[in-house]
C-alpha positions as CSV (number, residue, x, y, z in Angstrom):
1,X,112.6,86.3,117.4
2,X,111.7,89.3,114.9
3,X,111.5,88.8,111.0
4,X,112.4,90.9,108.5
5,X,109.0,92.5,108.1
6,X,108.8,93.2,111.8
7,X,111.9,95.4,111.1
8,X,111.3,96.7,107.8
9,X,108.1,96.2,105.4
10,X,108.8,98.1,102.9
11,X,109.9,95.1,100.9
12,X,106.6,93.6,101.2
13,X,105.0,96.9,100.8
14,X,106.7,97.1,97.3
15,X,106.1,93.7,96.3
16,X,102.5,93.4,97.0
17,X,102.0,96.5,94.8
18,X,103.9,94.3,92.1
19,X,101.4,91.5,92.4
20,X,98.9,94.3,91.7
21,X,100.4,95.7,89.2
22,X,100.5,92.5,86.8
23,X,97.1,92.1,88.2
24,X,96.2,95.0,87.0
25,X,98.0,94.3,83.2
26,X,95.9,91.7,82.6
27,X,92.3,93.3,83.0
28,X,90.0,93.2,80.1
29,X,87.8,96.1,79.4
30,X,84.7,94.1,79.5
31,X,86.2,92.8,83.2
32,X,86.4,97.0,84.2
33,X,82.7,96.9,84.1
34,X,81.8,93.8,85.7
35,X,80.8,93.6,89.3
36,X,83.8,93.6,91.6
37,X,83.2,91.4,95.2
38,X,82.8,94.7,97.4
39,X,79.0,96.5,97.1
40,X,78.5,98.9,94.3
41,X,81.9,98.6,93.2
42,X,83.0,97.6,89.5
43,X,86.4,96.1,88.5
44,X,87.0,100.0,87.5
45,X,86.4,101.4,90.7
46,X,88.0,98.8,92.2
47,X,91.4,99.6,90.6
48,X,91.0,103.2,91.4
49,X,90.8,102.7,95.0
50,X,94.0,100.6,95.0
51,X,95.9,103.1,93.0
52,X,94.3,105.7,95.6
53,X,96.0,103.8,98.3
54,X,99.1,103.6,97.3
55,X,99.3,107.4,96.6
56,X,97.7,107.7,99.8
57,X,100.9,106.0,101.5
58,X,103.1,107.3,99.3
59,X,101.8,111.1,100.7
60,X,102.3,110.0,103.9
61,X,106.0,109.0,103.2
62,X,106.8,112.4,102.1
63,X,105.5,114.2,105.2
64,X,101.3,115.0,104.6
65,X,99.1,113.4,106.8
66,X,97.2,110.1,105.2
67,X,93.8,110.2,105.6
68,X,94.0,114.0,103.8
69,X,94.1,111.9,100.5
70,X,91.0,110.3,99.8
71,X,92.0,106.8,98.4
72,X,90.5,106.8,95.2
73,X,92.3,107.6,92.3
74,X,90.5,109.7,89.2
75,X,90.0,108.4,86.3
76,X,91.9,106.3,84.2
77,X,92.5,105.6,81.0
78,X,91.3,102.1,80.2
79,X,94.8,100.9,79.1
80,X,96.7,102.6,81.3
81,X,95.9,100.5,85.0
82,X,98.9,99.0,85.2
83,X,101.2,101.9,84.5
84,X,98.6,103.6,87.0
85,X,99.8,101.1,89.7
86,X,103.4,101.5,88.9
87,X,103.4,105.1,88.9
88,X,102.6,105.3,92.5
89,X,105.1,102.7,93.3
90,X,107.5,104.4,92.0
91,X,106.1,107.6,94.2
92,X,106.0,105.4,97.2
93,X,109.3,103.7,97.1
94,X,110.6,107.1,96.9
95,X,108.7,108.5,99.8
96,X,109.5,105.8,102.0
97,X,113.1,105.6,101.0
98,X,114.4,107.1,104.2
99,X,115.0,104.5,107.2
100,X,113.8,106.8,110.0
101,X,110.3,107.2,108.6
102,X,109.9,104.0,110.0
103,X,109.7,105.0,113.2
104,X,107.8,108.7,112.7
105,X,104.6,108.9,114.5
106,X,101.4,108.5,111.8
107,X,97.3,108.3,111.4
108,X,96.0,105.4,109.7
109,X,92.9,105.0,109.3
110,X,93.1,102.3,112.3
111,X,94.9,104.4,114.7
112,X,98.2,106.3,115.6
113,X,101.1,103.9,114.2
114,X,104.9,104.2,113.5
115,X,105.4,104.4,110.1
116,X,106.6,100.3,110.3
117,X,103.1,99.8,111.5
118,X,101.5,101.8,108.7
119,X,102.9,100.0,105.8
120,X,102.3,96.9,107.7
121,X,98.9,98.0,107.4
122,X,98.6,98.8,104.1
123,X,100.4,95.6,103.2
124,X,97.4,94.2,104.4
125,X,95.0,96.3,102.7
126,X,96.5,95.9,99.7
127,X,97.1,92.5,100.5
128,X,93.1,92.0,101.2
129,X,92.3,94.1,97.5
130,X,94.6,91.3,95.7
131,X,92.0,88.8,96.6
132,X,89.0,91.3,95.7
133,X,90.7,91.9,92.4
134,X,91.6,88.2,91.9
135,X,88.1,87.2,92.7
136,X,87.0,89.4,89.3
137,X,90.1,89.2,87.1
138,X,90.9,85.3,87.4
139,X,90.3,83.6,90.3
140,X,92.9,80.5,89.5
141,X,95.6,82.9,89.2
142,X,98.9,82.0,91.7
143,X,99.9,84.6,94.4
144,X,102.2,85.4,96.7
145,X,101.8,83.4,99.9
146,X,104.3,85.1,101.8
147,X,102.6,88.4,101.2
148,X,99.7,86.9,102.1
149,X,101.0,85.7,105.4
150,X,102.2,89.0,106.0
151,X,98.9,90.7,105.4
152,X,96.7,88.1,107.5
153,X,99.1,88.4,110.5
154,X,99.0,92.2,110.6
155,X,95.0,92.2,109.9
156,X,94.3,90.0,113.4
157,X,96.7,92.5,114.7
158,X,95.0,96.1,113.4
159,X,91.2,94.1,113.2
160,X,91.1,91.3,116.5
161,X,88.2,89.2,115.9
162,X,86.1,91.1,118.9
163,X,86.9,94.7,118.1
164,X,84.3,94.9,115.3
165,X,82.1,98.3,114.7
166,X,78.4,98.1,113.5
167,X,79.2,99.6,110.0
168,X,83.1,100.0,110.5
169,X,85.7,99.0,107.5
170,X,85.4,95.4,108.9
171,X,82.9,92.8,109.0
172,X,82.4,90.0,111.2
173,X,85.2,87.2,110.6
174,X,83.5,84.8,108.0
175,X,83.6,80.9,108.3
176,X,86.4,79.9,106.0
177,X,86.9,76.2,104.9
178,X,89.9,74.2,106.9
179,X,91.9,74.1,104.0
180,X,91.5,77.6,102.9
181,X,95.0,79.7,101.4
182,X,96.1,82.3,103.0
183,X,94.5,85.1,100.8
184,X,90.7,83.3,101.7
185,X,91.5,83.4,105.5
186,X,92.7,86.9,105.2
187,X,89.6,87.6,103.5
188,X,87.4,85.6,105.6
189,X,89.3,87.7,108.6
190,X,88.2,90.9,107.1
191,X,84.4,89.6,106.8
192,X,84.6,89.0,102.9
193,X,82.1,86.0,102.3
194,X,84.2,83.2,100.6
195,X,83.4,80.8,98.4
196,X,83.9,77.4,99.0
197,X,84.4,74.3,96.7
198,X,81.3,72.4,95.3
């Protein structure tokens, strides 16, 4: 039995961009500068690589090829992240308005995909940048299991457990306690280190 997001992610796509976005709203300047979970990157930096992403898709959507747009936004105004965010919803949700891109043929960076695949994808990624950004921004802060669910099923289908490159987007999967959420397992999947309770 399909779901839904088996036949159409765009939903998810769009909503995990949401969570972002009111992520993204509550940033502090002094939390822009502060070390983000991923090396060498700030809060700042951080951001700019989601917003990258999305425009990334959203290219893709209306007919470029993705990986021509690096995914990393320029710079942004301080107070302007979450209007960043939203801005390349809106170009995305436009891009990908059209049911037949769904099944177009396209290059991610984890191989040739249909577009359903793609967003799928980047439903993960974005998924898997929620709990980066969470892990700076407020680490108590509720999220969207579903979404979550969504992005750990596609990330053990685009990153299996024993297709792992030396040096590749991936890490090994890291130990994750038995009672983790959904957003540490995906994380743990992706070979983020996750903290457990003391």
């Amino acid at each position: 039995m399909t779901s839904p997001a088996d036949d159409d992610p765009r939903p998810f796509f769009l909503r995990v961009i949401d969570q972002l976005e009111q992520l993204a709203a509550t940033v502090t300047p002094e939390q822009l500068a502060a070390a983000s979970v991923l090396p060498g990157w700030d809060t700042r930096t951080l951001i700019g690589h989601i917003v990258g992403d999305i425009h990334r898709v959203a290219y893709g959507g209306e007919g470029g090829r993705l990986l021509d747009v690096a995914a990393m936004a320029g710079r942004i105004a301080d107070d302007d992240w979450a209007d960043a965010v939203h801005r390349a919803r809106v170009r995305a949700a436009v891009a990908w308005a059209d049911d037949a891109k769904l099944v177009g043929s396209y290059t991610a960076a984890w191989g040739q995909v249909t577009g359903a695949m793609a967003l799928r994808g980047y439903v993960m990624e974005l998924g898997t940048h929620t709990w980066d950004l969470v892990q700076s921004v407020d680490p108590a802060a509720e999220l969207d299991d579903e979404l979550g669910a969504m992005a750990l099923a596609a990330a053990r289908q685009i990153a299996p457990a024993d297709h792992r490159d030396a040096g590749g987007s991936f890490g090994p999967v890291q130990p994750v306690p038995d009672d983790a959420g959904v957003y540490d397992q995906l994380a743990g999947w992706l070979g983020r280190k996750v903290r457990t309770a003391s």
